[in-house]
N, C-alpha and C positions, 0 to 999 in steps of 0.2 A: 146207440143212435136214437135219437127222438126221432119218431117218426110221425108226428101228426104232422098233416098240411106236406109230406114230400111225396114226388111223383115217382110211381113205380110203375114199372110194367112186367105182366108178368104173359109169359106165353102158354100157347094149348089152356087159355084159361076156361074157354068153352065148357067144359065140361070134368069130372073128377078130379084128382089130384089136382090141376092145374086150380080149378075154380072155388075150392079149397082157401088155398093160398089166397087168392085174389079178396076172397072175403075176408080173411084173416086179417090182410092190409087193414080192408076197410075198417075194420072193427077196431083199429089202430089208429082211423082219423088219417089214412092214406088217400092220394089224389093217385086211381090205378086204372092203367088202358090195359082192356082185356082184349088180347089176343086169339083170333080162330081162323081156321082156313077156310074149312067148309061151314061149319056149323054157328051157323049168322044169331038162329035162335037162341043155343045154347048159351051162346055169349051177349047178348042181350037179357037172359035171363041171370046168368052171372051179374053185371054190371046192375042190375034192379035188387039184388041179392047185398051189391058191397055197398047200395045207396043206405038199405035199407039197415044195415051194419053202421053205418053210422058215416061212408066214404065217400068219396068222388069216384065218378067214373066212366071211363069212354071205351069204345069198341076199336079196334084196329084188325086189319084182316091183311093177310099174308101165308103164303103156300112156302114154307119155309125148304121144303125140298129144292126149289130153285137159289140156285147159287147166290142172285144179288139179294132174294128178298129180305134176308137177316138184317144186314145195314139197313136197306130202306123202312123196315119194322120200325129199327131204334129212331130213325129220322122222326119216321110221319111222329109215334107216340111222341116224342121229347120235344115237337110241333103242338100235339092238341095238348098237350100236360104242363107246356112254359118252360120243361126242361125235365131232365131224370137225374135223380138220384139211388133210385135202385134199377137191378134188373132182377127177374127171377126167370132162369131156362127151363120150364116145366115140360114144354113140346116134345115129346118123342112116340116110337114104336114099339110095339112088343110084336114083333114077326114070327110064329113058327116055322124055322129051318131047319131042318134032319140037315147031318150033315150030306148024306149024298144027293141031298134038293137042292142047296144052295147053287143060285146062279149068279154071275158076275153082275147082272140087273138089281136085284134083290140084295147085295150084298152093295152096292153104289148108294141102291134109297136107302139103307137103314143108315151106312153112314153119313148120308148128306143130312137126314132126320136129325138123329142122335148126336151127332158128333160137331158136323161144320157147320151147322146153324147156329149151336149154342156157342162156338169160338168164333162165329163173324157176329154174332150179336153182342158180345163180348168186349170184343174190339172197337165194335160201333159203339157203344152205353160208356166205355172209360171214354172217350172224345167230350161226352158230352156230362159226365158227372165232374160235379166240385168234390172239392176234399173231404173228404168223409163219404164217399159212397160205399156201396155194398153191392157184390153180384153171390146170386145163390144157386149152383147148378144141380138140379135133381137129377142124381145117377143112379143104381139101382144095385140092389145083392148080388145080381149075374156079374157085377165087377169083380167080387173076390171068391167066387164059387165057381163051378162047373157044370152048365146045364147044356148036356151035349145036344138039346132039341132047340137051344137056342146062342148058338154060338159067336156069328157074328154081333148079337144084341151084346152078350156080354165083352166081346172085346168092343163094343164103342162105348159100352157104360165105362169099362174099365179106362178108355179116353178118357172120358169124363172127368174122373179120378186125377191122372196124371195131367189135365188141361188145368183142373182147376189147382194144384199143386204150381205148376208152373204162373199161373196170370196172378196166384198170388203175392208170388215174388215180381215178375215184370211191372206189377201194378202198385205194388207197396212202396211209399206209406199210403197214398189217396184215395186208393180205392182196395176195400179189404174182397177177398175172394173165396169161400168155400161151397160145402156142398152137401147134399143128404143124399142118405141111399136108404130108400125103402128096401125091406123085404116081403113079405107076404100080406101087400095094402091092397083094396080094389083089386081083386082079378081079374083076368079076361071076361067080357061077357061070356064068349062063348064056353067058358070052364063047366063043368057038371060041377052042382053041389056037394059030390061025393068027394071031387079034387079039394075045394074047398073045407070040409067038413077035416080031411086027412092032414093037410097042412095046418089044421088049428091044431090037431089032438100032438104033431110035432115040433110044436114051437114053445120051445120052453114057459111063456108066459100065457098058454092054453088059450091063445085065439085069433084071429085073423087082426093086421091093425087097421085101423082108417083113413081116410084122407086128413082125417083131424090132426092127427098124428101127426104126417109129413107137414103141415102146419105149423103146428107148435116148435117144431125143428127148426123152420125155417125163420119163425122169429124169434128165437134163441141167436141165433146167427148172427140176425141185421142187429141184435141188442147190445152182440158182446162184443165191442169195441175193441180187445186186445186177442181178437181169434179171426187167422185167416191162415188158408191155406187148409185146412184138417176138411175133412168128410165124415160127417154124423152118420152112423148104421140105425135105421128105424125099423127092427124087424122082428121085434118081442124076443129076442133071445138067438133066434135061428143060426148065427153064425159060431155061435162059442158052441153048440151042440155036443161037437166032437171032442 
């Protein structure tokens, strides 16, 4: 796909991974509406970041946990941008859940987060993409592992997985569909250095990855014309381990 001069939007671009992405576009010669809920600055600071890369760019704000806001997202953006041709679902949670914490509350937002925003936003962006679009959903390791302290995360990344499998087929030929799954990229803030420190020394390629990372994944993606449907692992190694 050429991408200079086409409209993307990407979501949670406010801030890490998402904001990433967003400049990536730019530096691509992308027209890209940065998305944030809360964080007005973040995304204002983003958007001066993909100018500066070389792009366009507008702000759009939406609480993607509410049910309608996903469509109305793709609206306004595909309104201030003249139209979309990509999307990128960057928006989600990392919640720690022991299993005997989880509450039916907590377990409703992670999936309204993680899961039904990036398939109403999905649904909304094929509406309004021409032939040749591209949608790229970030899902995450906890799809094909087991992290019993965060379980529900991992069965909606694992959605993820099996959504964007399915909208590539629903959506083919016009619009191609996959997805990247980070592993050990930007950790929680609130992690000790010591968690961090331990997951480099066990990742086969001896280091935490970056937001750059999920980056380059992502425009691998919108590049390759005859790949839809598959989900890129970004996690230096960690999965083949065993």
């Amino acid at each position: 796909m050429e991408l200079r001069g086409r409209p993307a939007l990407v979501t949670g671009a406010g801030r890490r991974v998402g904001r990433a992405i967003a400049v990536a576009l730019g530096a691509r010669g992308m027209r890209v509406a940065v998305h944030y809920n809360e964080s007005a600055a973040g995304a204002e600071e983003t958007a001066a970041m993909v100018r500066a890369a070389g792009g366009e760019a507008e702000t759009v704000q939406g609480n993607l946990g509410d049910a309608n806001a996903p469509a109305a997202l793709v609206d306004a953006a595909a309104a201030r941008l003249g139209g979309l041709d990509v999307l990128v679902n960057s928006a989600a949670g990392m919640r720690r859940t022991p299993i005997g914490e989880v509450t039916p509350e907590e377990w409703d937002a992670i999936f309204a987060l993680n899961l039904r925003a990036p398939f109403f936003a999905a649904q909304a962006a094929a509406a309004h993409m021409r032939a040749g679009g591209a949608i790229v959903n970030i899902a995450d390791l906890a799809a094909f592992e087991t992290w019993p302290a965060y379980i529900p995360h991992g069965i909606s990344k694992a959605g993820v997985v099996q959504m964007t499998r399915a909208l590539a087929r629903a959506l083919a030929p016009a619009v191609r569909v996959n997805a990247v799954a980070p592993g050990a990229v930007m950790l929680p803030d609130e992690w000790a250095p010591e968690a961090a420190e331990r997951l480099a020394r066990t990742t086969p390629l001896a280091r935490l990855g970056s937001a750059e990372d999920v980056a380059q994944a992502v425009l691998y993606l919108l590049d390759a014309d005859y790949v839809t449907g598959e989900t890129i692992v970004v996690d230096g190694g960690r999965r083949v381990r065993g």
